[in-house]
C-alpha positions as CSV (number, residue, x, y, z in Angstrom):
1,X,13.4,6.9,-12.5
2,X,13.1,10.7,-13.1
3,X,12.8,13.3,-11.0
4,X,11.3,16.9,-12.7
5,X,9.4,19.6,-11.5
6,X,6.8,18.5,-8.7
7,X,3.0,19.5,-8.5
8,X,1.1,19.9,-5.2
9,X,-2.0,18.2,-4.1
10,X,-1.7,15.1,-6.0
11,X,-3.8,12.1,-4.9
12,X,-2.3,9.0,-3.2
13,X,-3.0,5.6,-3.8
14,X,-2.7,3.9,-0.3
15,X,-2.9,0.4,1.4
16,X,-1.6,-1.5,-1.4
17,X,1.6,-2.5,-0.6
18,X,0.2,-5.5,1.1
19,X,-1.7,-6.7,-1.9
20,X,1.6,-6.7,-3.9
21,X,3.2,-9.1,-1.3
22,X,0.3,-11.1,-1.7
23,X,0.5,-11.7,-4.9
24,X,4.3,-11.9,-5.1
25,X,3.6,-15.2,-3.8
26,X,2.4,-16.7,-6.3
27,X,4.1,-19.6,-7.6
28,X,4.5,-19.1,-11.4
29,X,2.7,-16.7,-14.1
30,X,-0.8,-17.2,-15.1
31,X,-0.7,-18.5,-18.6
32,X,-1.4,-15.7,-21.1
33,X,-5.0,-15.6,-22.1
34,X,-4.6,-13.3,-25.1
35,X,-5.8,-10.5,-26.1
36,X,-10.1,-10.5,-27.2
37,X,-10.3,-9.8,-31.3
38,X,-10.5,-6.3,-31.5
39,X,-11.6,-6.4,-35.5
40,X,-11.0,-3.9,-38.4
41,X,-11.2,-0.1,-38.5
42,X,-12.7,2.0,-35.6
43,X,-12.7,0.7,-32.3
44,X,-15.9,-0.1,-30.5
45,X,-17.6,2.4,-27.8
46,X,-15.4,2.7,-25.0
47,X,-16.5,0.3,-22.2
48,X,-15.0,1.8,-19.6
49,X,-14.7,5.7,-19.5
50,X,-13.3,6.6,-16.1
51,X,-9.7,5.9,-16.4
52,X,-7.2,6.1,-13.2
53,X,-3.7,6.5,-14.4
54,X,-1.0,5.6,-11.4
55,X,2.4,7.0,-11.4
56,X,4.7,6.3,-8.8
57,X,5.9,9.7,-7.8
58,X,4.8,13.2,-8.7
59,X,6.9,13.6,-11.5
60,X,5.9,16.0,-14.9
61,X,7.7,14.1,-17.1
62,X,5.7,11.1,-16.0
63,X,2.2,13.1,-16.0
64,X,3.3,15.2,-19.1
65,X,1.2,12.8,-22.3
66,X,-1.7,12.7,-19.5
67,X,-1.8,16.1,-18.9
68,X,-1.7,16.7,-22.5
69,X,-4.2,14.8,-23.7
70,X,-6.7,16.1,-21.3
71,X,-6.5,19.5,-22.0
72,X,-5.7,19.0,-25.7
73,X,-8.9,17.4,-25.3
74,X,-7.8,13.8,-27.3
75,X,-9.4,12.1,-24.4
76,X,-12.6,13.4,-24.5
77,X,-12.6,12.8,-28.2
78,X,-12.1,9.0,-27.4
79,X,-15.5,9.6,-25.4
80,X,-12.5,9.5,-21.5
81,X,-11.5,11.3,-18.8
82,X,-8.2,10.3,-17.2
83,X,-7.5,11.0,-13.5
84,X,-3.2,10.3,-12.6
85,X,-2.7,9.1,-9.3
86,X,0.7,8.5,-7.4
87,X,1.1,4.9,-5.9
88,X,3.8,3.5,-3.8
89,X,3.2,0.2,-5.8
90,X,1.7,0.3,-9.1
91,X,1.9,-3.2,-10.5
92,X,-0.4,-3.3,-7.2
93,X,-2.5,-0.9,-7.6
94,X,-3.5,-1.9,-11.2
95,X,-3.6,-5.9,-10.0
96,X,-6.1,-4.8,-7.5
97,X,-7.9,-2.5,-9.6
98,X,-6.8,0.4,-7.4
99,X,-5.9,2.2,-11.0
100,X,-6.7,0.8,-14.3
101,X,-3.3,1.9,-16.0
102,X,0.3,2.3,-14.1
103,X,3.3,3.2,-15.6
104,X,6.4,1.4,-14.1
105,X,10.1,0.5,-14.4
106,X,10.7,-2.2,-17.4
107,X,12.5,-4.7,-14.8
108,X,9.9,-3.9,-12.4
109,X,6.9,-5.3,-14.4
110,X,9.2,-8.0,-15.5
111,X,9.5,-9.1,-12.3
112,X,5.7,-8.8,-11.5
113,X,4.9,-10.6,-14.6
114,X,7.5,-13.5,-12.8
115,X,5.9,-13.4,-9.9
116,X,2.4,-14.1,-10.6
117,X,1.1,-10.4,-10.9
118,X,-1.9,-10.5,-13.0
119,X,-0.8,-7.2,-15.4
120,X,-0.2,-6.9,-19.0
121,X,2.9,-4.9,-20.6
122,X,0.5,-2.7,-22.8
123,X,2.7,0.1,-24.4
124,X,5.8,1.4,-23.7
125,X,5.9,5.0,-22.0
126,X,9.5,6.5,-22.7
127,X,12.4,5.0,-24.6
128,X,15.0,6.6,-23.3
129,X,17.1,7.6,-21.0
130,X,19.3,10.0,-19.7
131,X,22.5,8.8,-17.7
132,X,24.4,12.1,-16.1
133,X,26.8,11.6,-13.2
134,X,28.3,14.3,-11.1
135,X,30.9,13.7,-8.3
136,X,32.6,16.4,-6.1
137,X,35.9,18.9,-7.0
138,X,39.0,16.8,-6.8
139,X,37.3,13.5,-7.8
140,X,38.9,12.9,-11.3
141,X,38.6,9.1,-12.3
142,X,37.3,6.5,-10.4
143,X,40.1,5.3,-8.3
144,X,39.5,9.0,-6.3
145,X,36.2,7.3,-5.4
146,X,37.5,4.7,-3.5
147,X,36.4,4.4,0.3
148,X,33.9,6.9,-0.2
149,X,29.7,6.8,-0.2
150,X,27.9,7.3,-3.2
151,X,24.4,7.3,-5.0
152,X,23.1,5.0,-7.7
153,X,19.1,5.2,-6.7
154,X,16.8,6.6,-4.5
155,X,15.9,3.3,-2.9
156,X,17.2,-0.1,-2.9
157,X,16.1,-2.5,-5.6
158,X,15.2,0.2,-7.6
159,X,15.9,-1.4,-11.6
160,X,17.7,1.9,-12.2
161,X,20.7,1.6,-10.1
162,X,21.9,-1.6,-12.5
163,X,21.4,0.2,-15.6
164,X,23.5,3.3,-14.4
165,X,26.7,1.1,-13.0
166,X,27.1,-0.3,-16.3
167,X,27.1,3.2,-18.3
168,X,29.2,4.1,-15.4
169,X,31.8,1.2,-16.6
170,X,31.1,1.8,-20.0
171,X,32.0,5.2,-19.7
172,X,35.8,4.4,-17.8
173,X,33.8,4.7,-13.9
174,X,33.9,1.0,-13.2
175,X,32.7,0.7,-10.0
176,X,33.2,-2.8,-9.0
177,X,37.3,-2.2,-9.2
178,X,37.1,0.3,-6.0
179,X,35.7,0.4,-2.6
180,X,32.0,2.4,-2.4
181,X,29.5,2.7,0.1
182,X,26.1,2.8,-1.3
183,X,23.5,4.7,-0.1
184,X,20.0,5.6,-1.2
185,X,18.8,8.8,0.2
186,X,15.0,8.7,-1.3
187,X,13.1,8.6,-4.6
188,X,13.7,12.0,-5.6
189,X,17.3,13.2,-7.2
190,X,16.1,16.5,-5.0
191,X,17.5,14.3,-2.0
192,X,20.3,12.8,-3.8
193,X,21.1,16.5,-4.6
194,X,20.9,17.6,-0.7
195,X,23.2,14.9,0.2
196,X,25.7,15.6,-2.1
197,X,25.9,19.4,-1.8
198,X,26.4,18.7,2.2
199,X,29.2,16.4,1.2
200,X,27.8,13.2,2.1
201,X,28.5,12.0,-0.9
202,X,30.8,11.7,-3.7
203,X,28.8,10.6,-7.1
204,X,25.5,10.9,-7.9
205,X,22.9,10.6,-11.4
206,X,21.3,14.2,-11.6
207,X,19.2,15.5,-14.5
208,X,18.3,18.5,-15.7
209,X,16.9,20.8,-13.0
210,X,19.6,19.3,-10.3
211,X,22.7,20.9,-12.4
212,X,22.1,24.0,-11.3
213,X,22.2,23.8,-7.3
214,X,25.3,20.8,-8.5
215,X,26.8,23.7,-10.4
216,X,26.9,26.3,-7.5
217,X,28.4,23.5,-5.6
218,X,31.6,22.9,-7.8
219,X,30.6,19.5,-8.5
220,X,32.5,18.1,-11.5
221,X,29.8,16.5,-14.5
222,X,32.5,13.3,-15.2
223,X,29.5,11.8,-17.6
224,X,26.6,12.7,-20.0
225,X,25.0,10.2,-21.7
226,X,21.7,9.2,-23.6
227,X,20.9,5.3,-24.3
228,X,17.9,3.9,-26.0
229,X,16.3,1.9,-23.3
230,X,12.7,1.6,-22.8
231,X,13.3,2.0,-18.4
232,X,9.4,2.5,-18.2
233,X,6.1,0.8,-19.4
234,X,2.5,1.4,-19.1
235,X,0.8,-1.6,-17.8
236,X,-3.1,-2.6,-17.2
237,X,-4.5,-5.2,-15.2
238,X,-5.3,-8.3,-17.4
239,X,-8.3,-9.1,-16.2
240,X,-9.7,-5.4,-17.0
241,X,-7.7,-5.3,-20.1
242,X,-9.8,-7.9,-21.1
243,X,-12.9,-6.4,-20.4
244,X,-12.0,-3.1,-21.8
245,X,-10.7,-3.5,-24.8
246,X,-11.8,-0.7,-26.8
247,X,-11.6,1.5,-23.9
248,X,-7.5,0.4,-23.5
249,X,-7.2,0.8,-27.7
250,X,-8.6,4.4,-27.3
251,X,-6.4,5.7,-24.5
252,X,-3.6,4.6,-26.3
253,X,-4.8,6.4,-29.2
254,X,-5.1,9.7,-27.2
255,X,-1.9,9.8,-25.9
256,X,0.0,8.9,-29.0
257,X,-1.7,12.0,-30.1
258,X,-0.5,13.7,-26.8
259,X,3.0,12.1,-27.2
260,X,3.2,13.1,-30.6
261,X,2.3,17.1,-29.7
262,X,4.7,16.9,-27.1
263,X,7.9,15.9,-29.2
264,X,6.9,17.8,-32.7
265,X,8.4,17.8,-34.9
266,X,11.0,15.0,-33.9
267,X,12.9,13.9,-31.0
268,X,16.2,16.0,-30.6
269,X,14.7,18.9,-32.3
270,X,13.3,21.9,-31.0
271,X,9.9,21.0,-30.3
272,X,7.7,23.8,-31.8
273,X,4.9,23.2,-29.5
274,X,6.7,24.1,-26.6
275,X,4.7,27.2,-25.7
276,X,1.8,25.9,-25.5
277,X,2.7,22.7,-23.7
278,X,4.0,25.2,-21.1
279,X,0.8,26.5,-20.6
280,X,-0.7,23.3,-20.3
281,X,1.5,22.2,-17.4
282,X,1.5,25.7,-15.5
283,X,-2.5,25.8,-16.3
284,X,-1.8,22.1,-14.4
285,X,-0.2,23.8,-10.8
286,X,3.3,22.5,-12.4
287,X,6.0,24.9,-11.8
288,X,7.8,26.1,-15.1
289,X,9.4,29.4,-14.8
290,X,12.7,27.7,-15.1
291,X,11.8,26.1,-18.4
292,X,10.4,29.7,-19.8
293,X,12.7,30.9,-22.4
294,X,14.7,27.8,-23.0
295,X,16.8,27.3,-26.1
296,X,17.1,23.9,-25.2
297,X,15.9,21.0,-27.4
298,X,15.5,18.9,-24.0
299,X,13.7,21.8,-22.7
300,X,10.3,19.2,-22.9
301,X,12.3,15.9,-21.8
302,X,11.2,14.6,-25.3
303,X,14.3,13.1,-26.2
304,X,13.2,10.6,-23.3
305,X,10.1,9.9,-25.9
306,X,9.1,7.8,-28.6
307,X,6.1,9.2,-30.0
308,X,4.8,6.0,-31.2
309,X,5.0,4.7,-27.2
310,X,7.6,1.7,-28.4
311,X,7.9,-1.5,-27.3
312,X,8.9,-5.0,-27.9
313,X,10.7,-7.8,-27.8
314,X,14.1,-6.5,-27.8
315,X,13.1,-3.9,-25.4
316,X,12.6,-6.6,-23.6
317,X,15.3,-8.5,-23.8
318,X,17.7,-5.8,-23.4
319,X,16.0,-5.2,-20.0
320,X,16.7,-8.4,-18.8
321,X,20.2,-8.3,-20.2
322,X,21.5,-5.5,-18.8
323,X,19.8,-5.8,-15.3
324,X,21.3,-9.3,-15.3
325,X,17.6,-10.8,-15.0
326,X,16.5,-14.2,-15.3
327,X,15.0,-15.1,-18.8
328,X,11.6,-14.8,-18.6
329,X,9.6,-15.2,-22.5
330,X,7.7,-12.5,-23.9
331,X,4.3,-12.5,-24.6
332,X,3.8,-10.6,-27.6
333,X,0.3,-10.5,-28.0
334,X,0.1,-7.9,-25.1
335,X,0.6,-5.4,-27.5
336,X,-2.1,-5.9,-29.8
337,X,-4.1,-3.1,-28.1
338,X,-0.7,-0.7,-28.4
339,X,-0.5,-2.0,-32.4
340,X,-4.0,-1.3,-32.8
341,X,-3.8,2.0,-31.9
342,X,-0.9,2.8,-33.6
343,X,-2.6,1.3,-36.8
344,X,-5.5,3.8,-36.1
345,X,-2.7,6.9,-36.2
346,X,-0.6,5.9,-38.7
347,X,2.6,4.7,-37.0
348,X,4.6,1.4,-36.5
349,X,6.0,0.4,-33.7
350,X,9.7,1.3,-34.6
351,X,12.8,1.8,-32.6
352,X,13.6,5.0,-31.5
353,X,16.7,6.4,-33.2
354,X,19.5,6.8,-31.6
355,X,20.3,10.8,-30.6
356,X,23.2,12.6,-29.8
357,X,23.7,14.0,-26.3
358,X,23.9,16.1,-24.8
């Protein structure tokens, strides 16, 4: 996962940890029940118009199509207002109706899905991501790393720490041929950051607004790289999928219109909104004074983004593959609410491109 630029006073969805135990213990997945016909043209009235949003940390890239569409005002056009929560387990919090909408790592939900976890895979949420890797002066391939203590992830299990040893290997830093200690300092790369700075340890994944503390320290940036991989999902319980349906078709709607602002005119060009979606986030208690002035094209984090919030079967798959999952089917007709609303704007559901980097 990402770490960016953290906001105060965000709410906390507790207490449902347990609940995700619980059902983790379920024997097998529920049989898909599909989703209801959602007919031709406009969607209905929205049947639900409160919507909880959980995230898992405070993050602004996370927040940044939520925040956008409320104060672009594309929810309130869908007749919504969208609150964003932080969970410590959102596939619980949206089983248990905690939030009606989490966003979540790919292999995470996968899992869930496995489990027994009654949540639908409902649109994808960024389809990309960023794979940078610092170690310390005097570390120059990655025989130097051997009997030394490194990062991958914030916290064991996490989906991401899979996904980064292989770019590692495919960029020449195969860990598996030396001797590492992993650790996992905490979910955000601030702490990952703090370790390695006090040289306890030797490689870590940083993004964007850790390079410059990484800098001062004399680390040594041994990779950059940028794959198309859809690491995060927006799910919705499937039970209040069900019953919702043209609320769930018009919240996609209004943040494909938020996604879209957000990486105008394209993905890896300078996005010409970025002013005003500035604002927005300041206006939001987000702190952007480092981002003011940018000349950056990542200056938003929209190369992480497919406008048309992508999704599919080989997103799938390549989840599983690479995060050496078992096989687990697709069920494709969780995205009829996400192809509905992209019908509505005038988008497939394509592929991102692929971009250069950095």
């Amino acid at each position: 996962m990402r770490k960016s630029i953290p906001r105060s006073s965000l709410a906390a969805a507790a207490g449902i940890a347990a609940l995700a135990l619980l059902v983790g213990c379920s024997s097998a997945a529920p049989a898909p029940s599909g989703p209801v016909d959602l007919g031709d043209g406009e969607p209905g009235a929205a049947e639900d118009t409160d919507i909880t949003v959980a995230i898992p940390f405070p993050d602004i890239t996370m927040y940044s199509m939520y925040v956008l569409g409320t104060d672009l005002g594309y929810y309130e056009e869908e007749g919504l207002t969208v609150e964003v929560i932080t969970a410590d387990n959102v596939t619980a919090a949206v089983a248990s109706g905690s939030a009606d909408i989490g966003v979540e790592s790919t292999g995470t939900v996968i899992e869930a899905i496995r489990g027994g976890v009654p949540i639908e895979l409902v649109g994808g949420h960024y389809c990309r991501q960023n794979f940078d890797f610092a170690v310390q002066q005097g570390i120059d391939s990655v025989d130097d790393l051997d009997g030394t203590t490194i990062t991958l992830a914030g916290t064991p299990g996490d989906p991401a720490e899979f996904q980064r040893k292989l770019v590692l290997k495919e960029e020449g830093w195969d860990l598996d041929t030396v001797n590492v200690e992993v650790v996992y300092p905490g979910p955000g790369s601030e702490s990952w950051t703090e370790f390695f700075v006090n040289d306890r340890i030797s490689l870590q994944p940083f993004y964007a607004d850790d390079r410059p503390a990484l800098e001062e320290h004399g680390a040594n940036i041994v990779v950059e790289a940028l794959r198309n991989w859809a690491n995060d999902v927006q799910v919705a319980g499937t039970d209040w999928a069900q019953k919702n349906p043209n609320t769930l078709v018009r919240f996609l709607r209004a943040t494909l219109k938020a996604a879209d602002f957000m990486t105008a005119p394209a993905p890896g060009e300078f996005p010409e909104n970025v002013d005003e979606v500035l604002d927005i986030y300041e206006a939001n208690d987000f702190d952007v004074s480092a981002l003011r002035g940018s000349d950056s094209v990542w200056v938003l984090d929209g190369h992480l983004a497919c406008s048309n919030l992508y999704f599919d079967q080989d997103a799938w798959d390549t989840t599983i593959e690479t995060q050496s999952l078992e096989p687990l089917e697709f069920d494709a007709g969780q995205l009829a609410y996400l192809e509905k609303a992209q019908e509505l704007v005038g988008v497939e559901n394509d592929p991102p491109a692929t971009l250069p980097y950095p």
